[in-house]
mmCIF file as Biopython writes it, N, C-alpha, C and O atoms, coordinates in Angstrom:
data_model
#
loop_
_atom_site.group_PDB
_atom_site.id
_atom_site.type_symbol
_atom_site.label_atom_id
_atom_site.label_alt_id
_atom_site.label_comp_id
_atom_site.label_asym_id
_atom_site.label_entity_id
_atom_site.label_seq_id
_atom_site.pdbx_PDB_ins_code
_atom_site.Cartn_x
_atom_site.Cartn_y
_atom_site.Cartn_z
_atom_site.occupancy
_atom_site.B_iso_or_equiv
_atom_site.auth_seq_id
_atom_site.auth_asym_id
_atom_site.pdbx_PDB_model_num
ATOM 1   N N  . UNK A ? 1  ? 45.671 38.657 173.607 1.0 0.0 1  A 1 
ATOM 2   C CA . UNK A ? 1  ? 45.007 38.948 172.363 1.0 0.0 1  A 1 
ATOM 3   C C  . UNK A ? 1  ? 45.739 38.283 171.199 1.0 0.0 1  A 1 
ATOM 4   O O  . UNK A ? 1  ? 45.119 37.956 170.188 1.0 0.0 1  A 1 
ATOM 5   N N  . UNK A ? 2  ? 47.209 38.058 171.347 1.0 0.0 2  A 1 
ATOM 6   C CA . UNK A ? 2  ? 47.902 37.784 170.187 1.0 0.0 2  A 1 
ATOM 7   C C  . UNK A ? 2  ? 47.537 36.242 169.952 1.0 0.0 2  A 1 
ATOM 8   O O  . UNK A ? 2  ? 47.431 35.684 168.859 1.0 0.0 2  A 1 
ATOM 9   N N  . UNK A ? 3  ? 47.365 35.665 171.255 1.0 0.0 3  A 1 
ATOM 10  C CA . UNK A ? 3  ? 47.812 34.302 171.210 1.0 0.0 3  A 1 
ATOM 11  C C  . UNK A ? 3  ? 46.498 34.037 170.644 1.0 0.0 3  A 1 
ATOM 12  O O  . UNK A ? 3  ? 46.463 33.093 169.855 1.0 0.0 3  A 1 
ATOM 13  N N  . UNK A ? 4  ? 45.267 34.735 170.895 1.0 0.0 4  A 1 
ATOM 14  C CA . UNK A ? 4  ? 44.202 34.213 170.360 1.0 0.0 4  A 1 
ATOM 15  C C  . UNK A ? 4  ? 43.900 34.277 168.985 1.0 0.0 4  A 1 
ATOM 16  O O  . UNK A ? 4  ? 43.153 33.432 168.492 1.0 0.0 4  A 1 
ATOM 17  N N  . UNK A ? 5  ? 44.462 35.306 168.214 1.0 0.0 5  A 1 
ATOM 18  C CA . UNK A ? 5  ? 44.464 35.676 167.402 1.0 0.0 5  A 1 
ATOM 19  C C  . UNK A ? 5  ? 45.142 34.622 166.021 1.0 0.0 5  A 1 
ATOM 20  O O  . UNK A ? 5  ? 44.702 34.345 164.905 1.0 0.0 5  A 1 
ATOM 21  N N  . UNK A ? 6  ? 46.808 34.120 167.006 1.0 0.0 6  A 1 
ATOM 22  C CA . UNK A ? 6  ? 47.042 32.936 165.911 1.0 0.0 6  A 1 
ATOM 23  C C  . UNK A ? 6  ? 46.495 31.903 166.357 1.0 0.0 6  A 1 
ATOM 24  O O  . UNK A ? 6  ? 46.609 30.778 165.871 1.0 0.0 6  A 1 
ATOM 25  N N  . UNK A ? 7  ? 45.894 32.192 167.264 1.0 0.0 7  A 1 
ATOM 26  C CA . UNK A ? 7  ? 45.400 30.540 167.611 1.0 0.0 7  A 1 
ATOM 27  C C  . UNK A ? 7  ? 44.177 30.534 166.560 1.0 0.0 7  A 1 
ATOM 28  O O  . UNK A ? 7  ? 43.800 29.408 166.236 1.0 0.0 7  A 1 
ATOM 29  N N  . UNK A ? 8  ? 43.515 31.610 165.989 1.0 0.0 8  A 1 
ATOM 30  C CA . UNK A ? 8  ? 42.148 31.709 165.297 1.0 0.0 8  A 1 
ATOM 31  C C  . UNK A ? 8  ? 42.956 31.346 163.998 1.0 0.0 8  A 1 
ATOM 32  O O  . UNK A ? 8  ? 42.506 30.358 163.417 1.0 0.0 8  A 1 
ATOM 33  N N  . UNK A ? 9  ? 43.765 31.780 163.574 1.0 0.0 9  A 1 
ATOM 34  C CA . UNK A ? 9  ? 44.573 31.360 162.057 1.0 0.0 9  A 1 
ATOM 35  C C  . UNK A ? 9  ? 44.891 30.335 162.366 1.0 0.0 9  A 1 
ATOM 36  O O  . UNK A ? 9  ? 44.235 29.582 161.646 1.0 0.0 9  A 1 
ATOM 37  N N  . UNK A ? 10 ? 45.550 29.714 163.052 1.0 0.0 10 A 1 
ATOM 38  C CA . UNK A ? 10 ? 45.918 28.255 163.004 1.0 0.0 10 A 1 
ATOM 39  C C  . UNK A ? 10 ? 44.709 27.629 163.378 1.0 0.0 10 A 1 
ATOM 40  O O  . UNK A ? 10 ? 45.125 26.543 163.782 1.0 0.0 10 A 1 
ATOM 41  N N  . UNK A ? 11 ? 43.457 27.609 163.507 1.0 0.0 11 A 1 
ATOM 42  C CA . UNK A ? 11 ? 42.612 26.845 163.910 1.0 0.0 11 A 1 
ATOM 43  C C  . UNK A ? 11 ? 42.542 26.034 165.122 1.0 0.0 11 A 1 
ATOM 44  O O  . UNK A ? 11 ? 42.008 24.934 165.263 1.0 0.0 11 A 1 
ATOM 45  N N  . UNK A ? 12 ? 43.230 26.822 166.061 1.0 0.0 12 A 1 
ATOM 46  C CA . UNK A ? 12 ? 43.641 26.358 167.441 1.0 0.0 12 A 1 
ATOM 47  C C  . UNK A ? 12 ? 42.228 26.581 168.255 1.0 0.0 12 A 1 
ATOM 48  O O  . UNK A ? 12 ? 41.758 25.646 168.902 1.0 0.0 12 A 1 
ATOM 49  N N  . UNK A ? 13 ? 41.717 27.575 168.209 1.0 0.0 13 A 1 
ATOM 50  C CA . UNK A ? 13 ? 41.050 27.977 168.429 1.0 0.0 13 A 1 
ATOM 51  C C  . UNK A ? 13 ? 39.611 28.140 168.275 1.0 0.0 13 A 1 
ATOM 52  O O  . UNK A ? 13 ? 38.970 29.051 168.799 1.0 0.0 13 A 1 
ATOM 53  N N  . UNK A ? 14 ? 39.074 27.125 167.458 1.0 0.0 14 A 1 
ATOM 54  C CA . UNK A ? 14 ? 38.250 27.449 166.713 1.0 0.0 14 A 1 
ATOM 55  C C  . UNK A ? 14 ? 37.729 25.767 166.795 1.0 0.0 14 A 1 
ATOM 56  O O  . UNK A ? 14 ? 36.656 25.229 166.521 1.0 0.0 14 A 1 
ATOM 57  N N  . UNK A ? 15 ? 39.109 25.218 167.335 1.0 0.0 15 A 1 
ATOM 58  C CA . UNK A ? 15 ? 38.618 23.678 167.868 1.0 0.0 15 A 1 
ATOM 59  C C  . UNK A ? 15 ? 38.337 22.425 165.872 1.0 0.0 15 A 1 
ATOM 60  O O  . UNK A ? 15 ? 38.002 21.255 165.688 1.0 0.0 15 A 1 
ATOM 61  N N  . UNK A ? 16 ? 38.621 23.289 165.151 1.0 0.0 16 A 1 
ATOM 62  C CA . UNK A ? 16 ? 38.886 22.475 163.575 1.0 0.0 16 A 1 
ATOM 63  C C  . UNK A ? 16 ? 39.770 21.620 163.485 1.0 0.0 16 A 1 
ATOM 64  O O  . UNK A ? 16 ? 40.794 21.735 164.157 1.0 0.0 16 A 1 
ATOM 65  N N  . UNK A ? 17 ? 39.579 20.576 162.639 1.0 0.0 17 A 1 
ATOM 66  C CA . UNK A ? 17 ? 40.329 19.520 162.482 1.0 0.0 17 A 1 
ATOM 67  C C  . UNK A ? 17 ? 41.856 19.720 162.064 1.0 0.0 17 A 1 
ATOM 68  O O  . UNK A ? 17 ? 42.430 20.796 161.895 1.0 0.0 17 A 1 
ATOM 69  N N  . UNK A ? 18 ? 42.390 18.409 161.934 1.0 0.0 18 A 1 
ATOM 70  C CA . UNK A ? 18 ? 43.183 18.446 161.401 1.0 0.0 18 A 1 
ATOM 71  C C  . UNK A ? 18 ? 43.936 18.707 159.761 1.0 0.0 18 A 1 
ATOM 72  O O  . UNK A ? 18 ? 45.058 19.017 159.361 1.0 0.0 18 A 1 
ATOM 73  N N  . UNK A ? 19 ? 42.505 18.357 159.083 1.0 0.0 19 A 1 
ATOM 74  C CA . UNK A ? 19 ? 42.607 18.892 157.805 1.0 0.0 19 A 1 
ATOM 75  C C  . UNK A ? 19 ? 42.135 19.998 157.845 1.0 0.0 19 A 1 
ATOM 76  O O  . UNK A ? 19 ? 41.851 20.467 156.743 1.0 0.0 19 A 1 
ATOM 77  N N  . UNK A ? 20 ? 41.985 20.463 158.497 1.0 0.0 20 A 1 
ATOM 78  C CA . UNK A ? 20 ? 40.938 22.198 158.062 1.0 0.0 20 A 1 
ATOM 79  C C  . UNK A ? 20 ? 42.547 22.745 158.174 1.0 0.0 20 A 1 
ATOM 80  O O  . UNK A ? 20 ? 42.992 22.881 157.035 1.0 0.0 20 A 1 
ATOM 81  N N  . UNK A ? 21 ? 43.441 23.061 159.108 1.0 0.0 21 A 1 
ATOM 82  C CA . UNK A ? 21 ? 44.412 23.796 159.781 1.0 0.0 21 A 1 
ATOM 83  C C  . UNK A ? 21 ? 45.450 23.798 158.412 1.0 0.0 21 A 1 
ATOM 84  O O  . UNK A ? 21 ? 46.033 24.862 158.200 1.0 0.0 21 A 1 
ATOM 85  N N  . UNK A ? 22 ? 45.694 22.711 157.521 1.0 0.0 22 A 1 
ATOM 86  C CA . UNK A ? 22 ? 46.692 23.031 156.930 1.0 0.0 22 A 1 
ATOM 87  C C  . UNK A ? 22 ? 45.848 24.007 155.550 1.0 0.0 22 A 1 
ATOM 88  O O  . UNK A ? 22 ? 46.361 25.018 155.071 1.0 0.0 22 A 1 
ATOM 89  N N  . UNK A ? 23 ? 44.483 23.428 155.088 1.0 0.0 23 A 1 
ATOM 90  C CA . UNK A ? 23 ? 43.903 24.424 153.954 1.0 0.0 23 A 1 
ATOM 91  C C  . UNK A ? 23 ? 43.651 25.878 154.419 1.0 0.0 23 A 1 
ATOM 92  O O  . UNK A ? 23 ? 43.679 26.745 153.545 1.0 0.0 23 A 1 
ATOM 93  N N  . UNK A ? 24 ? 43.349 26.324 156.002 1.0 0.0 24 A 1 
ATOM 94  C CA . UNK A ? 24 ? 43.513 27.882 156.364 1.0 0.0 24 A 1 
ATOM 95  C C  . UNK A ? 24 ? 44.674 27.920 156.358 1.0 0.0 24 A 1 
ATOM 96  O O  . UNK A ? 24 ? 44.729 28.876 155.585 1.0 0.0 24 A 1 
ATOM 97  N N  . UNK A ? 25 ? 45.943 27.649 156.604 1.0 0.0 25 A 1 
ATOM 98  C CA . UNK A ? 25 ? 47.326 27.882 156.488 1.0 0.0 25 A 1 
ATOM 99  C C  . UNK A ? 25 ? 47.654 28.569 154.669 1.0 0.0 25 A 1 
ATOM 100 O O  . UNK A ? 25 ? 48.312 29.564 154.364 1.0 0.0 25 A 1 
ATOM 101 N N  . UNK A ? 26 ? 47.023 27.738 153.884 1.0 0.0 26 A 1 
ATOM 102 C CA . UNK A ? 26 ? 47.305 27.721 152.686 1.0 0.0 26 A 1 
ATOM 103 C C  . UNK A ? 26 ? 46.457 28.697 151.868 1.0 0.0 26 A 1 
ATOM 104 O O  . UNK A ? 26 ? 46.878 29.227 150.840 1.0 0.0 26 A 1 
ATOM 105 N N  . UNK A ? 27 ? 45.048 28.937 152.459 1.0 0.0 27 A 1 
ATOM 106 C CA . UNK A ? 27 ? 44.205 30.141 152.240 1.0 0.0 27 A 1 
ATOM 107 C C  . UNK A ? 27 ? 44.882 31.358 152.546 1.0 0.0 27 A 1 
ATOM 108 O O  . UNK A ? 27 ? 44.790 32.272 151.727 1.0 0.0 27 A 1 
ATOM 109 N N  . UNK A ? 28 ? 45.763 31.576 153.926 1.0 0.0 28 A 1 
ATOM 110 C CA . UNK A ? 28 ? 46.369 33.178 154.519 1.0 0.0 28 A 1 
ATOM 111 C C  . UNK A ? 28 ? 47.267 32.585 153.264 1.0 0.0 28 A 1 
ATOM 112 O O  . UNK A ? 28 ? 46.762 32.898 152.186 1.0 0.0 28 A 1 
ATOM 113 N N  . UNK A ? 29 ? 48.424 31.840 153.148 1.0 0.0 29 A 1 
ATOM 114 C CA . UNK A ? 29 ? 49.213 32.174 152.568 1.0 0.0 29 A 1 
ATOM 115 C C  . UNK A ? 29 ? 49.131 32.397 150.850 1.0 0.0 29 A 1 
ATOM 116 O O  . UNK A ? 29 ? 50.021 32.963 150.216 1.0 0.0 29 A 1 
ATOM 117 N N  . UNK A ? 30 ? 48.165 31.963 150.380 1.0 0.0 30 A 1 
ATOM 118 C CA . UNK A ? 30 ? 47.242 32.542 149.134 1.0 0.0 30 A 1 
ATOM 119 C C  . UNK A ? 30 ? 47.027 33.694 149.082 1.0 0.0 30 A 1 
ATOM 120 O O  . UNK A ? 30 ? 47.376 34.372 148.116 1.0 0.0 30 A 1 
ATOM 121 N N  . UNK A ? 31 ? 46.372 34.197 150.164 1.0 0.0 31 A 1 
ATOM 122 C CA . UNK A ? 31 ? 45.929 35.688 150.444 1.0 0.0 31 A 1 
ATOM 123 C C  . UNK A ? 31 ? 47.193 36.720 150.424 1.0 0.0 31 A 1 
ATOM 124 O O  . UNK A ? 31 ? 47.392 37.757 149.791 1.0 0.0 31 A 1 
ATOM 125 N N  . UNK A ? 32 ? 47.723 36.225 151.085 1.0 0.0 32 A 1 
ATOM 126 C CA . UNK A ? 32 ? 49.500 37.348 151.449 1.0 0.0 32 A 1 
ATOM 127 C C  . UNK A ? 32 ? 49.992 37.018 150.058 1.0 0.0 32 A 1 
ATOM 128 O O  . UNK A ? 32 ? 50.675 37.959 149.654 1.0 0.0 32 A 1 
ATOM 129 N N  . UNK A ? 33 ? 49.913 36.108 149.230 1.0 0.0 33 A 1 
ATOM 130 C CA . UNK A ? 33 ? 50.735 36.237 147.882 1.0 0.0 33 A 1 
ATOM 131 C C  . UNK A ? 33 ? 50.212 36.890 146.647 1.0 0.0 33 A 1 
ATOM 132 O O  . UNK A ? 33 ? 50.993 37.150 145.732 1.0 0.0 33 A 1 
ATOM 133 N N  . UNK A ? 34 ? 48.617 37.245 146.537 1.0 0.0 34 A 1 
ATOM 134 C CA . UNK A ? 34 ? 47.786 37.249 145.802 1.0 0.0 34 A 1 
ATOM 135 C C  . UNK A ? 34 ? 48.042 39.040 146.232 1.0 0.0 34 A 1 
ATOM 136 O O  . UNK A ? 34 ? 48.493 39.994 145.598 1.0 0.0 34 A 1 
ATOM 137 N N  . UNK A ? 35 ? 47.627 38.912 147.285 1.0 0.0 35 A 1 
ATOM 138 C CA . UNK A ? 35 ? 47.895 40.581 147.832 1.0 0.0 35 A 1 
ATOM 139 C C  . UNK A ? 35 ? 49.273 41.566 147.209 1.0 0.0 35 A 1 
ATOM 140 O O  . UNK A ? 35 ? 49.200 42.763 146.933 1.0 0.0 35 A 1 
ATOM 141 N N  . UNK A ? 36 ? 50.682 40.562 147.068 1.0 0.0 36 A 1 
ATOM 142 C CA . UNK A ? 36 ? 51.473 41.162 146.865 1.0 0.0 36 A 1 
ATOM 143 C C  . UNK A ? 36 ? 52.086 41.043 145.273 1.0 0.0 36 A 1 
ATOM 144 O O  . UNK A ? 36 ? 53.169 41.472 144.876 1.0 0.0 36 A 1 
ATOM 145 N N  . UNK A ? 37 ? 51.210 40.440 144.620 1.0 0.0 37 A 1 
ATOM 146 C CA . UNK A ? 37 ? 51.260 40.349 143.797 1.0 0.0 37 A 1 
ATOM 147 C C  . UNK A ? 37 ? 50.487 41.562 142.806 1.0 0.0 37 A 1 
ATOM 148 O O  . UNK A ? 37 ? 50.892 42.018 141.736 1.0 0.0 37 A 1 
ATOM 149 N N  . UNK A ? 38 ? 49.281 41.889 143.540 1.0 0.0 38 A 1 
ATOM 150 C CA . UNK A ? 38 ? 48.648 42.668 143.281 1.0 0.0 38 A 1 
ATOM 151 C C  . UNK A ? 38 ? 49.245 44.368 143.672 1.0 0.0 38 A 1 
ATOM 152 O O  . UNK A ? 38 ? 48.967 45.311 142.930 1.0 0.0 38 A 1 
ATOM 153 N N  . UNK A ? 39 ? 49.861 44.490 144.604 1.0 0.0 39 A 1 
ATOM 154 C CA . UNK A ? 39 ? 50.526 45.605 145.340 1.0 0.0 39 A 1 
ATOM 155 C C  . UNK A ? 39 ? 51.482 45.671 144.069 1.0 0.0 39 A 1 
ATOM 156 O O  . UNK A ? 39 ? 51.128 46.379 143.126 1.0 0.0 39 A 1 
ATOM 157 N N  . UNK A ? 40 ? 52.529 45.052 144.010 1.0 0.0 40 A 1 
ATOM 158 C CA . UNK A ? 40 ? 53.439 45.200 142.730 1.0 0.0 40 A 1 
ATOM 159 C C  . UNK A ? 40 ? 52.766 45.921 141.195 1.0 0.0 40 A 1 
ATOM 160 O O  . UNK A ? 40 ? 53.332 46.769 140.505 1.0 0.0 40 A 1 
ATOM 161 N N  . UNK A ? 41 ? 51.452 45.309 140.948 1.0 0.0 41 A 1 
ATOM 162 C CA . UNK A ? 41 ? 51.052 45.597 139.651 1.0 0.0 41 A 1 
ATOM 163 C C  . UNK A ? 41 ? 50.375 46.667 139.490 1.0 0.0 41 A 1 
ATOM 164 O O  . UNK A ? 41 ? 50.210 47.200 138.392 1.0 0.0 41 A 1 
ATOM 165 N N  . UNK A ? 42 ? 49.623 47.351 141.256 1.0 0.0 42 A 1 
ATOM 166 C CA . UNK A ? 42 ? 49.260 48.761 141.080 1.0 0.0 42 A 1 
ATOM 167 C C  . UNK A ? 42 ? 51.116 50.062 141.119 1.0 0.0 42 A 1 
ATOM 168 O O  . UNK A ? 42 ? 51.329 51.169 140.624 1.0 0.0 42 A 1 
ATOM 169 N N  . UNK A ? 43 ? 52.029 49.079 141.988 1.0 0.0 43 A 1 
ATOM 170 C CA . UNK A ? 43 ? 52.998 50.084 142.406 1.0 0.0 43 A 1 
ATOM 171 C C  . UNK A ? 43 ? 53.798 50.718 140.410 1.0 0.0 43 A 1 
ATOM 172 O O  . UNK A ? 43 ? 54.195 51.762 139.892 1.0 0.0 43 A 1 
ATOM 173 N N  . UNK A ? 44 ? 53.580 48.987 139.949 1.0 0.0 44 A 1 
ATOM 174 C CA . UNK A ? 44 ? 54.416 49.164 138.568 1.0 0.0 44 A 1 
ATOM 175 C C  . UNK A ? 44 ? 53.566 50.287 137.790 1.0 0.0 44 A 1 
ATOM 176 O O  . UNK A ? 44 ? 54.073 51.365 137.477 1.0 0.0 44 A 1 
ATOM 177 N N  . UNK A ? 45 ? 51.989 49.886 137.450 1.0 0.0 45 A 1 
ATOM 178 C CA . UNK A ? 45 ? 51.576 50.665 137.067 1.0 0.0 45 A 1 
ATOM 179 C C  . UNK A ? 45 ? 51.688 52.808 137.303 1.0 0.0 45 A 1 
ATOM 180 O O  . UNK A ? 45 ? 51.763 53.806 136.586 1.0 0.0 45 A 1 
ATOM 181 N N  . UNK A ? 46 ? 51.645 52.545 138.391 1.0 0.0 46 A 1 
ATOM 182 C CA . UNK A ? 46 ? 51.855 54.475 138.568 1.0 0.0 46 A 1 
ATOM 183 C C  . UNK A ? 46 ? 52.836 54.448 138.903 1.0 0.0 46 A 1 
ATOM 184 O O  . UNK A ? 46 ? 52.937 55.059 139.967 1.0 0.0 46 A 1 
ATOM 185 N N  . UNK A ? 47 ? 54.027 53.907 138.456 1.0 0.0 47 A 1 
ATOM 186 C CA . UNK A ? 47 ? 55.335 54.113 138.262 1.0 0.0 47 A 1 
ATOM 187 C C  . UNK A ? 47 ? 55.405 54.664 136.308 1.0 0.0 47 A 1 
ATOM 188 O O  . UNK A ? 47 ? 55.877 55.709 135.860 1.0 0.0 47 A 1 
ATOM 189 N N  . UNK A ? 48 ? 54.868 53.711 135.673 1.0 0.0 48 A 1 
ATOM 190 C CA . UNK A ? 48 ? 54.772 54.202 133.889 1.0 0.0 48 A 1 
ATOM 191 C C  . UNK A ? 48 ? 54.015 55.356 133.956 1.0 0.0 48 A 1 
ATOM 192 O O  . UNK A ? 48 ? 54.234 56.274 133.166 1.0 0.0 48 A 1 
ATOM 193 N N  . UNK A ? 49 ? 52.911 55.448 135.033 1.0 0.0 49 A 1 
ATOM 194 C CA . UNK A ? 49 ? 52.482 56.428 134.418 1.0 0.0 49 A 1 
ATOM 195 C C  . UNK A ? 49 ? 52.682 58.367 134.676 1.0 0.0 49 A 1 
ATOM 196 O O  . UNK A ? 49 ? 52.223 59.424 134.245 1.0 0.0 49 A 1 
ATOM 197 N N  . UNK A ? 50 ? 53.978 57.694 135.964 1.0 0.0 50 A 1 
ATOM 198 C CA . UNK A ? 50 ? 54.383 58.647 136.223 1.0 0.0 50 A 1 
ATOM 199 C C  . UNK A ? 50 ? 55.593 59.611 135.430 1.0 0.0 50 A 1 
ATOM 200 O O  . UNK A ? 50 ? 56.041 60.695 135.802 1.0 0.0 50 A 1 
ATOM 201 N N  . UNK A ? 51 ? 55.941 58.817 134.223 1.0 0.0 51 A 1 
ATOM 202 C CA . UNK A ? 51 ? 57.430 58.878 133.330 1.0 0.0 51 A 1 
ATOM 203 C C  . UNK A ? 51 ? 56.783 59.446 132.289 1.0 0.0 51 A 1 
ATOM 204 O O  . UNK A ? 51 ? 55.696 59.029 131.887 1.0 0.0 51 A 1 
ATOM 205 N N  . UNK A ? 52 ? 57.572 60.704 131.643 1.0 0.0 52 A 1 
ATOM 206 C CA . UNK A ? 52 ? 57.038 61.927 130.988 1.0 0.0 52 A 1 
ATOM 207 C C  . UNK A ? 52 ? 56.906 60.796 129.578 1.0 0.0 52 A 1 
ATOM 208 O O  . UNK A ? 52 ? 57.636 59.806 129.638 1.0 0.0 52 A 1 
ATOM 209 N N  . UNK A ? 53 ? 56.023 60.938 128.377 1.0 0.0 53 A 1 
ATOM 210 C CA . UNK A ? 53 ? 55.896 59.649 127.560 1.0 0.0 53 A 1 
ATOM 211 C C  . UNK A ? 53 ? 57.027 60.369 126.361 1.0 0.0 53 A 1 
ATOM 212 O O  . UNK A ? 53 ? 57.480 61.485 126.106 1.0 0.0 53 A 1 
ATOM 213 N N  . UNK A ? 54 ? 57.106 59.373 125.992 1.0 0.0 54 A 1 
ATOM 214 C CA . UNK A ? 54 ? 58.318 58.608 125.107 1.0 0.0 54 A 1 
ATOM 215 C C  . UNK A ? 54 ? 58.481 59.410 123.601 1.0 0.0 54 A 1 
ATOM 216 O O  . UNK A ? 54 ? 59.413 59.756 122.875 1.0 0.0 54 A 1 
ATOM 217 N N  . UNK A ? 55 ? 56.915 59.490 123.590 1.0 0.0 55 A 1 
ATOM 218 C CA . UNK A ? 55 ? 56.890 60.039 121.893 1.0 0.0 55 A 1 
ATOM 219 C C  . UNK A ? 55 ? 56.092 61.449 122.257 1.0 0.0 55 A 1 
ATOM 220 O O  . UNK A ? 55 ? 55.082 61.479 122.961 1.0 0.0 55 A 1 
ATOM 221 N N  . UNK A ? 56 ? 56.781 62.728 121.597 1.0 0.0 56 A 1 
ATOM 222 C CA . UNK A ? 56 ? 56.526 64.401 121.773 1.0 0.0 56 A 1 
ATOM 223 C C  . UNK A ? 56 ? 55.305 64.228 121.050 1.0 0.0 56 A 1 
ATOM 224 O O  . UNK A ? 56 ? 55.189 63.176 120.422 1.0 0.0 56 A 1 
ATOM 225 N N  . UNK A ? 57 ? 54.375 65.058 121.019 1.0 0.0 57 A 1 
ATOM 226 C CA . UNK A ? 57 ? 53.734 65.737 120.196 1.0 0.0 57 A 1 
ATOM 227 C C  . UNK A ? 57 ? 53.818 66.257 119.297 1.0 0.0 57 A 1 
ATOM 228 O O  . UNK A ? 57 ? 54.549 67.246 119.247 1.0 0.0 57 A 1 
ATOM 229 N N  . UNK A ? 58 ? 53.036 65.779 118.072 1.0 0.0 58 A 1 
ATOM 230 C CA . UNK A ? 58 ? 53.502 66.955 116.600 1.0 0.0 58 A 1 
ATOM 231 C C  . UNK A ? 58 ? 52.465 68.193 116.978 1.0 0.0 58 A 1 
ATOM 232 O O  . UNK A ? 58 ? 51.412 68.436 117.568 1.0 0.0 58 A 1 
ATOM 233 N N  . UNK A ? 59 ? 53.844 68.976 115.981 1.0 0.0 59 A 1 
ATOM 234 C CA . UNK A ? 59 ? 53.241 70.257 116.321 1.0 0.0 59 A 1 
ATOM 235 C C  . UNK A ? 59 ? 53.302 70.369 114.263 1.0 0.0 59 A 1 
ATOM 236 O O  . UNK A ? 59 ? 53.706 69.648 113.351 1.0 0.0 59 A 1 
ATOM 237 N N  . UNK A ? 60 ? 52.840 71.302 114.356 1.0 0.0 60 A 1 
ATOM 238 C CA . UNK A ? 60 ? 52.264 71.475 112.597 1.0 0.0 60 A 1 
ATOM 239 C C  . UNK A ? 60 ? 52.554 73.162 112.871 1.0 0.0 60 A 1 
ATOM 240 O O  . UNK A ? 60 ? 52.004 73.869 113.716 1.0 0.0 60 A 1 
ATOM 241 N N  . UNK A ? 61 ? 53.672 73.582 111.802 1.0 0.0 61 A 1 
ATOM 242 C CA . UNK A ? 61 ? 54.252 74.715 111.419 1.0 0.0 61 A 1 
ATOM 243 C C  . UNK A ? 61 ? 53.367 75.787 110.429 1.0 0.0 61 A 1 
ATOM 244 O O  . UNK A ? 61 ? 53.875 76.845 110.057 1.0 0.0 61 A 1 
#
C-alpha cells in the first residue's frame, strides 16, 4: 500500500512524465508549507486570545 501510495505522489505510478513529477513534488510541498503556515496563524491566534486583556475595565464610582 505504501509503495503505491508514493509511487502515486511521485508520479510513478500514474505513468506521468517527466515534467509532471517535479511540479507534483512542488504542489505536496506547497501544500505541507501553506498548511503549516496556516496551523501557526490559527495556533498564534487562540494563544492572544487566550491571555486575560491588557487594559481593565472602567468602572464609574
Amino acid at each position: 500500500m505504501w509503495n503505491f501510495l508514493l509511487g502515486f505522489l511521485f508520479a510513478r505510478a500514474t505513468g506521468a512524465s517527466r515534467i509532471i513529477r517535479p511540479l507534483l513534488l512542488l504542489f505536496l510541498l506547497g501544500s505541507i508549507i501553506a498548511g503549516l503556515i496556516y496551523a501557526f496563524a490559527v495556533f498564534h491566534e487562540v494563544n492572544e486570545r487566550s491571555r486575560p486583556p491588557h487594559v481593565h475595565a472602567h468602572r464609574s464610582q
